[in-house]
N, C-alpha and C positions, 0 to 999 in steps of 0.2 A: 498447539492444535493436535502433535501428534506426540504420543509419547511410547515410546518403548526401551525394554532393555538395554543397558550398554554392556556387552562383554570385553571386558581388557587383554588383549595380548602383547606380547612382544616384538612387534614387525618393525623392522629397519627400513626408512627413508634415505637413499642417496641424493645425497645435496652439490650445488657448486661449493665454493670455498665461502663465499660471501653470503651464501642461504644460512652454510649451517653456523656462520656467525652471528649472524642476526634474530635466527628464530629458533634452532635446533627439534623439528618437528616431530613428535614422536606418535606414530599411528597406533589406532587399537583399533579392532575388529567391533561394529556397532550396528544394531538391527539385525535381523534373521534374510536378509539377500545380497552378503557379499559385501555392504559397504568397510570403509573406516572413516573413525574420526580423528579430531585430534584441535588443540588448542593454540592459538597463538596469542604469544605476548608481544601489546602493544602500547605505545603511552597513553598516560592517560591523558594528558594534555599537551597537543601537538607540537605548541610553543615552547616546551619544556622537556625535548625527546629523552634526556635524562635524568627524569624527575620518577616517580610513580609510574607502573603497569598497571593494566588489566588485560581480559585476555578476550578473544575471539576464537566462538568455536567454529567447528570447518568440517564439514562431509564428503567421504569424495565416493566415486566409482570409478573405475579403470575402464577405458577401452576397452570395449568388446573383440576388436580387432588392433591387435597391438601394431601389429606390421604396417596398419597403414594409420597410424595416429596421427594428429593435425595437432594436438596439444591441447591445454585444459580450454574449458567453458563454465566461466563463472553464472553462476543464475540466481537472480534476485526475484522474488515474487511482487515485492510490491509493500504496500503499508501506508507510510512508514510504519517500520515497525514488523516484518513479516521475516520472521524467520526460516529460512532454506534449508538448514541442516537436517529436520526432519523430511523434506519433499527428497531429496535427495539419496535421505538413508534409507527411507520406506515406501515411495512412491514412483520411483527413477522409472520402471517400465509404466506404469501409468501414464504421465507428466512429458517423458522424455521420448521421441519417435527413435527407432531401432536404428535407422541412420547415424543417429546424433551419438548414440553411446555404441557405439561402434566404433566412431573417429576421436572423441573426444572423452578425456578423463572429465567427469562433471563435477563443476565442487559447487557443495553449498554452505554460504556463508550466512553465521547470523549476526547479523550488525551490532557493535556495541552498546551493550545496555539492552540486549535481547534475546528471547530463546537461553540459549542454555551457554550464553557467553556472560562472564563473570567481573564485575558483579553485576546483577539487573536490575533494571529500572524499577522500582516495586512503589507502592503505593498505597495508601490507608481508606482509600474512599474512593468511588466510581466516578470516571471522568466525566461521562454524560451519565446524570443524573433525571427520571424523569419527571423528578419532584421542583427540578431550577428548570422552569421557561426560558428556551432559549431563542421566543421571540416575545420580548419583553415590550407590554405597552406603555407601560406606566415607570416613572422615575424608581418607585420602590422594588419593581421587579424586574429594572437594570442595575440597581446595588444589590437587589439580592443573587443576579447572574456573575458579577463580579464577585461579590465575598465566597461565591461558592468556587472560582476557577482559583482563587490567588490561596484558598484552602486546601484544593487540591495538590498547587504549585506545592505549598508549604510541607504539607503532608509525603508527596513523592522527595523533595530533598530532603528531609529530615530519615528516611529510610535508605534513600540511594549513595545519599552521599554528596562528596565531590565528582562523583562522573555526570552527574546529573547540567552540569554547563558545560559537557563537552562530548556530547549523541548529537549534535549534530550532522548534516549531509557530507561535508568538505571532510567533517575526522572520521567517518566511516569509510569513505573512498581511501584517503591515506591508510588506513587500517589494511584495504584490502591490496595495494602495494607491498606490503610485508605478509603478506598469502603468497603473492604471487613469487615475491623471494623465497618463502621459506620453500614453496614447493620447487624451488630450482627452472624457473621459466621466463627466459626471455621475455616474451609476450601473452597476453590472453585472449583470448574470445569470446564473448560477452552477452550473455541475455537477460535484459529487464524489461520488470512487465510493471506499468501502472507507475508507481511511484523508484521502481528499479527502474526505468528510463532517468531518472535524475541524479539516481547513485551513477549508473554506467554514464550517464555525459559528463559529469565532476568528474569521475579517476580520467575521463576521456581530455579532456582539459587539462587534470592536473600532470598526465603520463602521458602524453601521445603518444611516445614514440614507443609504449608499452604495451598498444592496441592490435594487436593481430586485424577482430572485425567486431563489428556491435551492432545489434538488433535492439531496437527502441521499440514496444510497442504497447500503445496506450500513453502518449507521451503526455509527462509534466513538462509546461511551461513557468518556469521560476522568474519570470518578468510582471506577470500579470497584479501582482495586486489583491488582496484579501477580497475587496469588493466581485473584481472579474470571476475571482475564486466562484464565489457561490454563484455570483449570475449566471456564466457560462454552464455550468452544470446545468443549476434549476430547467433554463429554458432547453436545455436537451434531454433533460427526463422526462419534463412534459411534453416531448415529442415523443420517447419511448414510450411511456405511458400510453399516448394515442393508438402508436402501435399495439400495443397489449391489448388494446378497450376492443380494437378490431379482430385482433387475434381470439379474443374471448367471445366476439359475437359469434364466430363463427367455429368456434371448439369450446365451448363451455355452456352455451345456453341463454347466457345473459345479455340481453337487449344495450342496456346502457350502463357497464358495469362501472365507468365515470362517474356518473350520477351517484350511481350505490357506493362509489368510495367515496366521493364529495360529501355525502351525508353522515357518510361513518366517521369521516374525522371532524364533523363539526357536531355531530353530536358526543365523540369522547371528548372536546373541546371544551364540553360541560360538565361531561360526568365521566370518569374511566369507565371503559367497556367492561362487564366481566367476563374473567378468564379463568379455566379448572387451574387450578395449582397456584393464583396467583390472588388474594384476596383481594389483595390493593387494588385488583383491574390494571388495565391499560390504557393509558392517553392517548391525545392525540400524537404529540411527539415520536413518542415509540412506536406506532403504525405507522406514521412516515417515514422514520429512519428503515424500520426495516420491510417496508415497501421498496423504498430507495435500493434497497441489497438485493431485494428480488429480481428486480428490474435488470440489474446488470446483467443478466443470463436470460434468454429465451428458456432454457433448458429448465428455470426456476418458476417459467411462467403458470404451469398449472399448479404448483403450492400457490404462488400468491392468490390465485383464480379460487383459492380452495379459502382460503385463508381469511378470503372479503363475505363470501358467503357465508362462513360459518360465523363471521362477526357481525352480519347485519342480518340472520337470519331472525324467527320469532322469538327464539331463546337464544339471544347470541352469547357465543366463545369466540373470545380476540385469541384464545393459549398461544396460538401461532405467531401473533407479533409481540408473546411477550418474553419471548429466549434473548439475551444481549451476552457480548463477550467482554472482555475486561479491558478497556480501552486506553490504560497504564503508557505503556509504553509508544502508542500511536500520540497518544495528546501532547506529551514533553516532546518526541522529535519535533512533530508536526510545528510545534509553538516555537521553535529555534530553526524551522527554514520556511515559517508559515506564517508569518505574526501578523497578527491582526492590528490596521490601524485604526481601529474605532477606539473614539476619545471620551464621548461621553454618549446620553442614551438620546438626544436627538440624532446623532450620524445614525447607533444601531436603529433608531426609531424608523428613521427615514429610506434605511437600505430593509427593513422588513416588508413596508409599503410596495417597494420598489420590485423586491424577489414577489410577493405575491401575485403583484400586477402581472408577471412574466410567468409563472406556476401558478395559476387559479382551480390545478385540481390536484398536483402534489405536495404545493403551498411551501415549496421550498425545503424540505426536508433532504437537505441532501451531506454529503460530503465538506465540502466546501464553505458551505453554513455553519455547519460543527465545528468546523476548524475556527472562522472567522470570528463566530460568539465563546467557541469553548477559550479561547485566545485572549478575548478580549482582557483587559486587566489582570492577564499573565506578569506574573513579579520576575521569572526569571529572564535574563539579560536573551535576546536572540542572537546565536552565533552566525546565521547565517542567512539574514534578511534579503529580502526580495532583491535579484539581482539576475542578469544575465547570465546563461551557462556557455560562455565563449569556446568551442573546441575548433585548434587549428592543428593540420599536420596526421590525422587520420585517415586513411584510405578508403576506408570501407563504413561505411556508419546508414543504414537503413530505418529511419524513423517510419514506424506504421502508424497508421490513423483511422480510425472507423470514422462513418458520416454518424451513426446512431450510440455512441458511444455512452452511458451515461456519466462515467465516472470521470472520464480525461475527453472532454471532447472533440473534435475535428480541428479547432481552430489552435489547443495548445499545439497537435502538432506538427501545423503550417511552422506556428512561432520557436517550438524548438528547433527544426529543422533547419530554418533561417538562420539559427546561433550556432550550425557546425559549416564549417568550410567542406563542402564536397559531397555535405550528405545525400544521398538520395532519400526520396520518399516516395511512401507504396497506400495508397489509398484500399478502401474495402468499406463497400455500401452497406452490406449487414447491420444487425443491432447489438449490441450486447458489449461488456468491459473487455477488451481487447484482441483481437483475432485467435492470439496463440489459442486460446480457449474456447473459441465461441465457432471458428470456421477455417477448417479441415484445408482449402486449398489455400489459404492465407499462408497457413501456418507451416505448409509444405512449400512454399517462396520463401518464407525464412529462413527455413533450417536449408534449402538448397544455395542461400545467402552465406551463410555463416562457414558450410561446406568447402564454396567455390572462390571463397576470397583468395587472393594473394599480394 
């Protein structure tokens, strides 16, 4: 997402005896604000710790205040699939409040098989495609959903590799155990946002006694189920939604901007909308996924407000739902701790029925849908199927939960919260994907969380 220069120096890391055995860290100076980065090598497959590496890249910032340092603070964004090295290297004072890098060195990791860690997940052909319906009615365009995801599958192995069965949630967290070596640290301090709730509860499990404190917020629930996947979403984006339709009546002008989106996606339904830059037009799909993205932010609500009207106007332009990013390395993790059990195209048939009845004006475009169809007749093995994220032996573990969340709803995270011994949990009624981002005092009980642990 974010790219800039890397310039290489010479800077010495002091290690214990066991870091600089295990990783031998060597920093370079990277970005124009003070960060370093630097690489670690780690197996490629877990089972086999002395078989094959690859490597993980890593960001950090130093304490702004060395004298009074608490020690590092891992930060995950989210994804799967969301690389940190760049928020880190380029965005630390945006991202991070002046408290937090004041006490803590912040390192960002990109998870294996991501960002600029070696080798990466790459792939030949787009994960969501908005040419494969991925609410298939008919038997022929549930095999043509499946030939198109087991293409994809084919396609991303045949260029990744063998790392490609082992991006995984479980080898990513062990990956970051050997961060936490090579930088010579006892323990860490932990913040995941969105699908980083899942990476930090796995190392939370796998390392307790390795946890300093951990901030959850926007928590994944890994018990739930492909099916709960999408329901739970769909039925709280059509409540965000609600809230926008009102929000818009009253800052935008439009009466019933529901209706006007209901009509727009049943008329791209028949015919892609057009769009300047885009011949092919836009469908329906593509309007709801990146509705869906809108959604999650208050802040994004007057583009989408903008975005409806310019597509149902008398000369409509969709251009604005028709931008996508490369959805590579989200689709393979996702399909190894996400897997979809849909077996044939009555289950998908009948879970389509099912998401619509519950979303009758966002029609299920969500997250959790993408996963569960992009998924379906995935050919590669899941490493890390639906299961409980058990963590005992923790102190400190603060799971946040918004009521109006769209992306991680309310109830995963009752349900994660439940799978840590001791956790506390902090509610916040607002709308939008996870407090850190969306609301200012939330996110200042966090970072005074993370601060005040002992």
């Amino acid at each position: 997402m974010w790219k800039t220069l890397v310039v290489t120096t010479a800077l010495t890391l002091t290690l214990t005896p066991a870091a600089q055995a295990g990783t031998g860290l060597s920093w370079r100076a990277c970005g124009d604000r003070g960060a370093e980065c630097a690489d670690v090598s780690v197996p490629l497959d877990w089972s086999k710790p002395g078989g094959d590496r690859v490597t993980v890249a890593i960001s950090r910032i130093k304490a702004t205040d060395p004298a009074r340092r608490l020690g590092v603070l891992f930060f995950n964004p989210g994804g799967p699939g969301g690389p940190a090295v760049p928020i880190v290297r380029d965005l630390a004072e945006e991202v991070f409040p002046a408290r937090l890098r004041e006490r803590f060195d912040i390192i960002g990791i990109d998870p294996r098989g991501v960002g600029d860690s070696r080798p990466a997940i790459t792939c030949d052909r787009d994960a969501q495609d908005p040419a494969v319906d991925q609410f298939p009615t008919t038997q022929a365009g549930y095999q043509a959903l499946v030939a198109h995801n087991r293409a994809v599958a084919d396609g991303c192995r045949r260029l990744t590799g063998p790392l490609i069965d082992h991006v995984d949630t479980i080898s990513a967290a062990r990956d970051l155990d050997v961060v936490r070596a090579g930088l010579g640290e006892r323990k860490i301090s932990w913040l995941g946002v969105s699908y980083g709730t899942l990476l930090g509860a796995t190392y939370a499990g796998l390392f307790p006694n390795r946890v300093r404190a951990a901030v959850l917020d926007g928590a994944v629930d890994h018990t739930i189920g492909s099916r709960r996947l999408a329901v739970d979403e769909a039925r709280t984006v059509e409540q965000v939604f609600a809230k926008f339709a009102k929000w818009c009546r009253e800052n935008c002008g439009r009466d019933d901007v529901a209706a006007d989106y209901r009509a727009l996606l049943a008329r791209a339904a028949e015919h892609p909308v057009p769009a300047t830059g885009h011949p092919e037009g836009v469908n329906a799909q593509r309007i709801g996924y990146v509705t869906y993205s809108l959604l999650s932010s208050p802040k994004a609500w007057p583009v989408l407000a903008e975005a409806i009207a310019a597509a149902t106007a008398p000369t409509p332009d969709a251009q604005a739902f028709a931008e996508t990013g490369d959805a590579s390395a989200y689709r393979v993790i996702a399909c190894h701790d996400f897997p979809s059990d849909v077996r044939d195209h009555a289950g998908l048939r009948d879970r389509v029925q099912e998401i619509r009845r519950i979303a009758p004006t966002t029609r299920g475009h969500v997250e959790g849908w993408d996963v569960q169809a992009g998924c379906t007749g995935w050919p590669i093995r899941s490493a890390n199927p639906w299961a409980a994220t058990p963590v005992r032996g923790v102190r400190n573990v603060l799971v946040v939960s918004g009521a109006f969340d769209p992306a991680t709803p309310h109830v995963w995270g009752i349900g994660l919260a439940c799978q840590i011994e001791g956790a506390r949990m902090l509610h916040w009624s607002g709308v939008g994907h996870t407090a850190y981002f969306n609301d200012d005092q939330t996110r200042d009980r966090e970072v005074e969380y993370l601060l005040d642990a002992v």
